[in-house]
Each structure stands twice: as C-alpha cells, then as structure tokens.
DOMI-922550 format. One record per residue (C-alpha): residue in one letter; x, y, z; chain; residue number from 0. Coordinates in Angstrom, 1 decimal. Layout:
N
[r a; [X; Y; Z]; A; NUM];
...
***
This chain:
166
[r x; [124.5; 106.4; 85.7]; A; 0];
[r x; [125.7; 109.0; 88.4]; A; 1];
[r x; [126.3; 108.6; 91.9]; A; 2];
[r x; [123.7; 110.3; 93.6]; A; 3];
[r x; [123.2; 112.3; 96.5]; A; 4];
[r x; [122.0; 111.9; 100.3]; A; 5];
[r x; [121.3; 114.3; 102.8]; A; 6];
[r x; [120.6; 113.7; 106.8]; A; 7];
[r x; [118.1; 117.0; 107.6]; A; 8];
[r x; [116.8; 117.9; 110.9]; A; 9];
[r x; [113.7; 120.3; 110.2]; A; 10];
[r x; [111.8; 121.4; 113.4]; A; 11];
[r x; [113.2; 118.9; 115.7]; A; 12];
[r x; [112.8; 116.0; 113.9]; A; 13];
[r x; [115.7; 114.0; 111.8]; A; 14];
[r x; [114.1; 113.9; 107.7]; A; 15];
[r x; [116.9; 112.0; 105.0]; A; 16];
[r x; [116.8; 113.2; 101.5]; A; 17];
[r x; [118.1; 110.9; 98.7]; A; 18];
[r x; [118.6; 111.8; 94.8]; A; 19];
[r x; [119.3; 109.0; 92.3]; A; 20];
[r x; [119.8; 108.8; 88.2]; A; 21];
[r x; [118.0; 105.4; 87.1]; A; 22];
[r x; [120.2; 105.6; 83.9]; A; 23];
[r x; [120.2; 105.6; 79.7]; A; 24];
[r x; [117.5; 102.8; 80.3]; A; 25];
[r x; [115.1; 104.5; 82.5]; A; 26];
[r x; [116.2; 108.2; 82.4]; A; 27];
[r x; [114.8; 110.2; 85.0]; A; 28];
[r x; [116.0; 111.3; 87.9]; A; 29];
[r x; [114.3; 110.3; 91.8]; A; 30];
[r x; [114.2; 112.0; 94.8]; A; 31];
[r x; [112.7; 110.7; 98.1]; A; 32];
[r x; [112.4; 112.7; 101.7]; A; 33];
[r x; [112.5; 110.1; 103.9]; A; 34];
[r x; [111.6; 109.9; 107.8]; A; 35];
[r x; [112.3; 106.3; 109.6]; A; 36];
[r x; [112.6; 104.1; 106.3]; A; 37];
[r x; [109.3; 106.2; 104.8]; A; 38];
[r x; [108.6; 108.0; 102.2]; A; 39];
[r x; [107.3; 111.5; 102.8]; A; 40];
[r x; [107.4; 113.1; 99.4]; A; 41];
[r x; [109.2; 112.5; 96.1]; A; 42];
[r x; [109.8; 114.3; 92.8]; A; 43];
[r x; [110.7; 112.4; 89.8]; A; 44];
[r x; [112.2; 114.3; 86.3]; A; 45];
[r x; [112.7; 112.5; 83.0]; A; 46];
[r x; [115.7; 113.7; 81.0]; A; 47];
[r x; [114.9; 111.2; 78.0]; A; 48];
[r x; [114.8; 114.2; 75.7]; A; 49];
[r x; [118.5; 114.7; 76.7]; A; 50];
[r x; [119.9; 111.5; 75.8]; A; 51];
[r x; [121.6; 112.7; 72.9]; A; 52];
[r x; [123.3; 115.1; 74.1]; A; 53];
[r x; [126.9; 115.6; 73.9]; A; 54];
[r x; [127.0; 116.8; 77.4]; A; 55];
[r x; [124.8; 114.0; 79.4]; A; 56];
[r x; [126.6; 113.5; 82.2]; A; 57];
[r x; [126.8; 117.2; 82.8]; A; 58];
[r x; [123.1; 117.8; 82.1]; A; 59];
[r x; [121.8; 115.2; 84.5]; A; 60];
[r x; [124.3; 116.1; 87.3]; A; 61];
[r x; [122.9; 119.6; 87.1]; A; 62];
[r x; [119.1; 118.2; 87.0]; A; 63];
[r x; [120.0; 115.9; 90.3]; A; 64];
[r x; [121.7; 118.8; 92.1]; A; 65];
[r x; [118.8; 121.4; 91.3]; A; 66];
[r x; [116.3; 118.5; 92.6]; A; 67];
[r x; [117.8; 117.8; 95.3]; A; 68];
[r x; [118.3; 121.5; 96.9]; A; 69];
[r x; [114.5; 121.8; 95.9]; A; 70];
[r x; [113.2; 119.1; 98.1]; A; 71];
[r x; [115.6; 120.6; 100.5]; A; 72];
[r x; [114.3; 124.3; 100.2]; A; 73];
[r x; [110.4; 122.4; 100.4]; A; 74];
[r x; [111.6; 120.8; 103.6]; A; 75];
[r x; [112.9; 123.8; 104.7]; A; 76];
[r x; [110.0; 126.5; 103.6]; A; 77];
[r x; [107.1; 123.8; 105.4]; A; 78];
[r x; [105.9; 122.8; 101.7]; A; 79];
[r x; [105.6; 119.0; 103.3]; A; 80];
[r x; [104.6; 119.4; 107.0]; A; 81];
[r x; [101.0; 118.8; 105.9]; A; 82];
[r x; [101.6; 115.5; 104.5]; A; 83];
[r x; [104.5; 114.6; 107.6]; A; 84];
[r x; [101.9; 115.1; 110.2]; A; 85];
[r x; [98.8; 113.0; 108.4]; A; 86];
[r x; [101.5; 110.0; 108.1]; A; 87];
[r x; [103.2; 110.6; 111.3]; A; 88];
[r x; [100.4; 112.1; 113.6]; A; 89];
[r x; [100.0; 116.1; 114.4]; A; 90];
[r x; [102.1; 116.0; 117.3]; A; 91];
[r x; [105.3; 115.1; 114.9]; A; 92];
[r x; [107.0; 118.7; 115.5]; A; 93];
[r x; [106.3; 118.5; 119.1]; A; 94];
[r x; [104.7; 122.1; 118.7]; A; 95];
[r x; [107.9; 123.5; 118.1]; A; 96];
[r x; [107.3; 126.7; 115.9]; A; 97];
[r x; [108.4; 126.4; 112.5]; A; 98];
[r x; [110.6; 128.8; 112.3]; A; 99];
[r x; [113.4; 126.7; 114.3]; A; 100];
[r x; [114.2; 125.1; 110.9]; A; 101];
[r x; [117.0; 127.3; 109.8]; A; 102];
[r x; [119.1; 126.9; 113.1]; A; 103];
[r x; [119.1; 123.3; 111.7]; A; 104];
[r x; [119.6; 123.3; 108.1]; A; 105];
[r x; [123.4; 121.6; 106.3]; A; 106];
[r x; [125.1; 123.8; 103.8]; A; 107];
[r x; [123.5; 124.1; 100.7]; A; 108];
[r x; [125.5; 121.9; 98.7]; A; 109];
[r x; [124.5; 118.1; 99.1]; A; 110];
[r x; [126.7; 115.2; 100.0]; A; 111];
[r x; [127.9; 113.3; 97.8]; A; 112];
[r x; [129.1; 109.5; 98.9]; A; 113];
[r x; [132.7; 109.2; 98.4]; A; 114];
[r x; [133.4; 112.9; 97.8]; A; 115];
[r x; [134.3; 114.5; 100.6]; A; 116];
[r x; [132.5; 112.3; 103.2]; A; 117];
[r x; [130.2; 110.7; 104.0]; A; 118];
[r x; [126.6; 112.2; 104.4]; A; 119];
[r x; [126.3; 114.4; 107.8]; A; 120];
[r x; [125.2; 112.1; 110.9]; A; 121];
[r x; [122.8; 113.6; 113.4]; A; 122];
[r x; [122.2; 111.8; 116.5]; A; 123];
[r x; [119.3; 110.7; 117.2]; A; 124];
[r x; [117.0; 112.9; 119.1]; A; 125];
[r x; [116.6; 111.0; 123.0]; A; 126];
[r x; [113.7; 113.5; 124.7]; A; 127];
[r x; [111.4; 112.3; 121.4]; A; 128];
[r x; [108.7; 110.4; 122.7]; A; 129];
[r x; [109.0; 106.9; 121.4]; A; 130];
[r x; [105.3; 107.3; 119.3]; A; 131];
[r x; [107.0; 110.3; 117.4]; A; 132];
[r x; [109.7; 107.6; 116.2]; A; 133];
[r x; [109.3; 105.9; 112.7]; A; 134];
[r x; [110.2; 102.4; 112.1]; A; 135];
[r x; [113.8; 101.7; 111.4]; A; 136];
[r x; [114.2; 105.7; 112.7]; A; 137];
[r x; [117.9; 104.4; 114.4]; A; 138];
[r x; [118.6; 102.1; 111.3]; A; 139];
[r x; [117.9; 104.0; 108.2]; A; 140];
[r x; [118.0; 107.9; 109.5]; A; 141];
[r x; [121.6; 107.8; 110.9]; A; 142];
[r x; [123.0; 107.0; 108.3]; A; 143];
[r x; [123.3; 107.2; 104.5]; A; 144];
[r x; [121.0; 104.3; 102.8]; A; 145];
[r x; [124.6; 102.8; 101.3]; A; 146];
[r x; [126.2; 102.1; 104.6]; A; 147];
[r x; [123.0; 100.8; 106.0]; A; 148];
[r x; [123.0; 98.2; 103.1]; A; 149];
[r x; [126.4; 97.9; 103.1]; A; 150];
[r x; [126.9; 97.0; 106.7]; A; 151];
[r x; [123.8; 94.3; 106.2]; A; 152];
[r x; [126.1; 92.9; 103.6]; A; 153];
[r x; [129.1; 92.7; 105.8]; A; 154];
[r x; [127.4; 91.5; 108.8]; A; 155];
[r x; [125.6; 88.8; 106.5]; A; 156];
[r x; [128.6; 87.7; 105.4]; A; 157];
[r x; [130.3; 87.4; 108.8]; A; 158];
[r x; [126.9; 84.6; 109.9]; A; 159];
[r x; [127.4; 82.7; 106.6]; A; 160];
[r x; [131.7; 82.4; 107.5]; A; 161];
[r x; [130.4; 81.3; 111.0]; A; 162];
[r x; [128.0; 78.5; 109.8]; A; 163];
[r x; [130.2; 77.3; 107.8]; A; 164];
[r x; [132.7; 76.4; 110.4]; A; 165];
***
C-alpha cells in the first residue's frame, strides 16, 4: 500500500482539499476525493487489479495516484466541478467572483506528500466568508491534512483518558 497524497486548494475564493489513497493488493484501486468542509464534492476511483502482477507495482500505482491526483486538480482548476459545488453548497458558493481568479491561487503542480517534504500546504481560513458559505467541520478538516486531524483527535483522546484515570 502507498502513502497517498493530500492537497489544500483554494479555487475562486473558496478553500477545496484533495486526497488520493491506494486501498491495497486486496482491494486494488486507487481513490480520490475533492473535499470542501468534511464533504465530498467529486471523486474518481481506478482499479489497477490487472497490474498486480507486475514486477513493477509499486512504481505503476504511484504513477496511477500521481496522474489522478493532478487530474482532479486540473478539474478543480478548469471549473469541471463548480456545477455540482454550487447545488451542494448553494449558488452563491464563489461569492460571484469570476472564474478566472483560480490560477492566482493554484499550489505547484506536484502534490504533497505526508512525510516528504512537509506537510500538506495550510491556507487560512477565509474570515470575510459569510458564515452560510462555510461547510461543516470547514475549520477542522480544511486546514489541515485528514492525518493530522485524526491524529491530533488521537492525542487529545488520550490526554482525557490519562486525566480520568487520576
């Protein structure tokens, strides 16, 4: 199984997270999610069972995450999902910002990978939104990679349970 990738994105204002994951030789596909506040705004999924028996797996499915995770990326970017954003998250999402602010906001090309060379970018979050345009869990799961979210719920769940037991 490979590490996978994650992505903080701000496209036309508003703060999107994109996340890329190998399931594994048991369940070989690949998964990726655009994310706004703890939802899921699109996903693409690719199975790479047909690979399995090749001599070069690890090298074949790193290439199939990367490629899927700049496409979602280049989606976000080119509008492919801003249909689908504003029927989940209302028409006024984008503030009627034009569209073509996107690329003043756009990350490298590359992806971030956690534990190789940094953690994901942070963007904070964006104070003049109006509070409607904000998803659930927008502070929570949006500023950060998914990891450290989980991983500071572990640490902080941990800390209770030491205190009780006092």
């Amino acid at each position: 199984m490979q590490s996978g990738f994650n992505t903080n994105i701000r496209h036309r204002g508003v703060l999107f997270h994109v996340q890329t994951e190998d399931s594994g030789r048991a369940n070989p596909h690949v998964i990726s999610h655009l994310f706004h506040g703890g939802n899921i705004m699109a996903s693409e999924k690719r199975d790479y069972s047909a690979e399995l028996d090749s001599e070069s797996l690890e090298d074949v499915v790193r290439r199939l995450m990367e490629s899927q995770h700049k496409a979602l990326l280049r989606q976000l970017r080119a509008g492919d999902h801003d249909a689908v954003i504003q029927l989940r998250l209302g028409a006024d999402v984008f503030g009627g910002e034009d569209p073509s602010d996107t690329a003043a906001t756009l990350p490298p090309e590359s992806p971030t990978q956690p534990g190789v060379g940094g953690p994901a970018p942070r963007s904070a979050p964006d104070a003049a939104a109006p509070a409607s345009s904000r998803g659930f869990g927008e502070r929570v799961v949006t500023d950060k990679p998914l990891d450290e979210v989980v991983l500071d719920f572990l640490v902080e769940s941990a800390r209770k349970r030491k205190r009780q037991a006092k």
